[in-house]
Each structure stands twice: as C-alpha cells, then as structure tokens.
C-alpha positions in Angstrom: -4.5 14.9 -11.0 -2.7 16.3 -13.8 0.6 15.2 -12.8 -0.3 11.7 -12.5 -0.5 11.4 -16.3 2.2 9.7 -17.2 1.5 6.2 -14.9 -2.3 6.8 -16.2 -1.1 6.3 -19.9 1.4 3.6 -18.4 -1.7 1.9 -17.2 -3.6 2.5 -20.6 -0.6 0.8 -22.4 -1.2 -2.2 -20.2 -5.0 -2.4 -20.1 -4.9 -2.5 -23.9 -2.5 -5.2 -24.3 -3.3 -7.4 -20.7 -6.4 -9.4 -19.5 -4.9 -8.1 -15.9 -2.8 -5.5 -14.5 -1.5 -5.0 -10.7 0.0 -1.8 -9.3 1.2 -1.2 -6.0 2.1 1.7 -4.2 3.9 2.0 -2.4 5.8 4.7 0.2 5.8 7.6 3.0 3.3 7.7 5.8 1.2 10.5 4.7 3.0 11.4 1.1 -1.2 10.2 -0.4 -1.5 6.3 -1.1 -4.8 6.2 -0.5 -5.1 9.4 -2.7 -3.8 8.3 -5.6 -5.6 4.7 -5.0 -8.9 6.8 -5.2 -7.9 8.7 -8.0 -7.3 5.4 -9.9 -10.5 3.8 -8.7 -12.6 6.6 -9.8 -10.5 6.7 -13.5 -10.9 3.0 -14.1 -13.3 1.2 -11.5 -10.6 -1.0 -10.1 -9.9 -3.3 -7.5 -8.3 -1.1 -4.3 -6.6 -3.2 -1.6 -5.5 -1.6 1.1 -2.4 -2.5 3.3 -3.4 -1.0 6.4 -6.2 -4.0 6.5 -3.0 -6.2 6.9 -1.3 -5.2 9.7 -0.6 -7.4 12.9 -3.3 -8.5 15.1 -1.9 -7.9 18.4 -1.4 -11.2 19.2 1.4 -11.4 16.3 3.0 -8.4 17.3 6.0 -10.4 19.1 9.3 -8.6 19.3 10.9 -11.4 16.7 8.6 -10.4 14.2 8.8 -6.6 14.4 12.5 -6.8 14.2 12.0 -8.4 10.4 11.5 -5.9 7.3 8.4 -4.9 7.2 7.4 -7.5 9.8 4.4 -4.8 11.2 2.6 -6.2 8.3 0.9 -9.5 7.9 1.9 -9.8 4.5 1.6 -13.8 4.7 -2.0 -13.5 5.0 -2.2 -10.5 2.1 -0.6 -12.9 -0.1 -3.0 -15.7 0.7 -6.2 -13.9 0.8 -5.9 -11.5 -1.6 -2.4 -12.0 -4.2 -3.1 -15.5 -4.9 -6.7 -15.3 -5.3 -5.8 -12.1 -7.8 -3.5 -14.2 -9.8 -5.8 -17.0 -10.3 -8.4 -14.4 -11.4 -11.3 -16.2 -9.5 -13.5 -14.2 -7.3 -12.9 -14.4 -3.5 -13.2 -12.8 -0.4 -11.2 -11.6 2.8 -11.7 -9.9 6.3 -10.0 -6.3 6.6 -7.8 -5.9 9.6 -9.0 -2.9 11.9 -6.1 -1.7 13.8 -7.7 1.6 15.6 -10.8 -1.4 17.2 -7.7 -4.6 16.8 -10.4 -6.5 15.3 -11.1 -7.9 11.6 -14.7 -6.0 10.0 -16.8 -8.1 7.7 -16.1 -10.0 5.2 -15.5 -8.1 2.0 -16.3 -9.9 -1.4 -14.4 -9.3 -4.9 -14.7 -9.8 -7.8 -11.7 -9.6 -10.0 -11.6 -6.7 -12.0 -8.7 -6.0 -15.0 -7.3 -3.7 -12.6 -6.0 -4.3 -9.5 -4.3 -1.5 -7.1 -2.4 -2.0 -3.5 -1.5 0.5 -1.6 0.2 0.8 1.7 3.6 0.5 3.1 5.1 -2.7 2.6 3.0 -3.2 -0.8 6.4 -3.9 -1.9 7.2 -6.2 0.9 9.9 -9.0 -1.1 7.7 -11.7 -0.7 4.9 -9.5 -2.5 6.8 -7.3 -5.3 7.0 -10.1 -7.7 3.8 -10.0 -8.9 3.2 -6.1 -9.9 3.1 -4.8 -13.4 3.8 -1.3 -12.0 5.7 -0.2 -9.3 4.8 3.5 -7.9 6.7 5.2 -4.7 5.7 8.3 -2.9 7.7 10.4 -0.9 7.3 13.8 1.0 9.2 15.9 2.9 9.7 14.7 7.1 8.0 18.3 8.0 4.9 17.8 5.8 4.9 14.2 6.7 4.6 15.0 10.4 2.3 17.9 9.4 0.1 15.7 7.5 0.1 12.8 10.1 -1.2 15.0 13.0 -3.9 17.1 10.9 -5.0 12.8 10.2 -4.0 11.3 13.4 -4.1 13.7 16.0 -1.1 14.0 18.8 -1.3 11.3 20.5 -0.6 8.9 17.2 2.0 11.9 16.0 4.4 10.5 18.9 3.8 6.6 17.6 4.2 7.6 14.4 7.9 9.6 15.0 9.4 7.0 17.6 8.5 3.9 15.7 6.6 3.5 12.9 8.5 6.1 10.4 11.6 4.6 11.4 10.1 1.2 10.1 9.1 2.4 7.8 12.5 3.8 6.8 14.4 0.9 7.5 12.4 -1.0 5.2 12.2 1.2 2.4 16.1 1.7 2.5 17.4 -2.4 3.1 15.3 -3.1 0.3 15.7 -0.6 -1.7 12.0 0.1 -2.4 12.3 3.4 -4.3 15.0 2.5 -6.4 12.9 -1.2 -7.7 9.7 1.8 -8.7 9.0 3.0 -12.0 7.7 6.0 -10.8 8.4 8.1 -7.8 6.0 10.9 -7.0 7.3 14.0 -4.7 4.5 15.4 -2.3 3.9 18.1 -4.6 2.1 16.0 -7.1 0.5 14.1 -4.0 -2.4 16.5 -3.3 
C-alpha cells in the first residue's frame, strides 16, 4: 500500500522518539478502516481496536441517545475498557460487542504494544480524540460506498445503511468537524 507511505514514515517518526503511539481512523462506511488497520498490523504488530465492538447493546439504543453525536457508539465503555487501560500502559482485557448476534464474544486479552490503532466511525468521537498522536480520515465516493456496502452487507443491510446509519454518520463527521481535526485524509483510490 504504496500510497500509504507518508502516515507509515509519520508513524516511524513517532515510534523512534515515543515509548507509545495511538492512531485512529477514522471515516466513511466502507471507504477501508479495517484495511488500512490490517495493513498497519501486519507492518508493525500493533494493537487493533475496532469500533464496531462498541456499538449499543440494544438495550441502550433509546431514542435520547441516538439523537447525540455519535451516540450509536458506546464510546463510554471504549474509553473505560480499552483508552484508559492504553494510557496507563498496563495490560487488560475487554468483551467485543457483536452487533450481527447483539451479544458480547469472549473476553479478549491485551497486552500493550508501542503501537496502538482504532478504527471505526466515531474513533474520533470528542470525548475520545484527545488522546491520538495521529489523526487519519477516509472518504469515498456515495456510489462506491453504497457499492462497497452491498458487495459486504448484502441488500437487506444496504437499506439500513442508506436511511440511517450514513446519515449518522454524516451528521457526526460534519458537527464536529472530523475531517478537518485529521492529519491525513485518504480518498478511496488509495483505499484498496
């Protein structure tokens, strides 16, 4: 992933100079999160948290609470299982959200690494952005998107995915102005 090179040598810089680093990324359903957070892993044997493992529980998905910014996402408990824990540098461990069965799998242990990565939307939730060293946003084109999203999710999760969850997404990205607080934004061509 050639055209990643620049927030690999970003990264570099860091790990030479840092006992830790965290990067989120952040961005587009679809635009290739989880790609690049594999891409990393593989590069430098990092930590990879993954947002999706955060969303509601079904029992917290109250009308109140999806009306917030980002409020899909439990980001109260990323921060408590996994942020804080990852500033203290201490090993720990935390149950990843399932939202296809709507229950938590087991347990997953870590072990603090010098590199930490988080991806998802709302990786750059307010109440999280503080603590990131580097700040990466993808984006991609709505027809690829919804391209993308079917080829991954199928129809049926295409509709959920139009009629609420990209506009969430939206809102959030734009009242916060997530893309413009990045140091790097990656288009979809550089997100294969």
């Amino acid at each position: 992933m050639q055209a990643y090179d620049v927030l690999c040598r970003k990264i570099d810089a860091l790990l030479a100079g840092e006992e830790s680093i965290r990067v989120a990324i952040d961005g587009h359903a679809a635009a290739g999160k989880t790609s690049l957070a594999a891409y990393l892993n593989a590069r430098y044997d990092c930590n990879v948290f993954h947002m999706d493992h955060f969303f509601l529980r079904p029992e917290q998905r109250k009308p109140e609470r999806l009306a917030q910014l980002g409020g899909n996402v439990d980001y109260e408990r990323f921060k408590a299982e996994v942020q804080e824990p990852l500033l203290a540098g201490v090993p720990f461990a935390y149950r990843p959200f399932n939202c296809r069965t709507g229950d938590f799998e087991a347990e997953v242990d870590i072990k603090p690494k010098q590199l930490a990565v988080v991806e998802g939307a709302y990786s750059l939730h307010p109440t999280l952005a503080d603590v990131y060293h580097i700040k990466v946003f993808l984006t991609i084109s709505p027809r690829e998107q919804l391209r993308r999203i079917e080829a991954r999710d199928g129809e049926k999760l295409l509709g959920r995915f139009e009629s609420e969850w990209i506009p969430m997404e939206h809102r959030y990205f734009e009242t916060c102005n997530i893309p413009q607080g990045c140091d790097f934004i990656f288009g979809e061509e550089l997100a294969e």
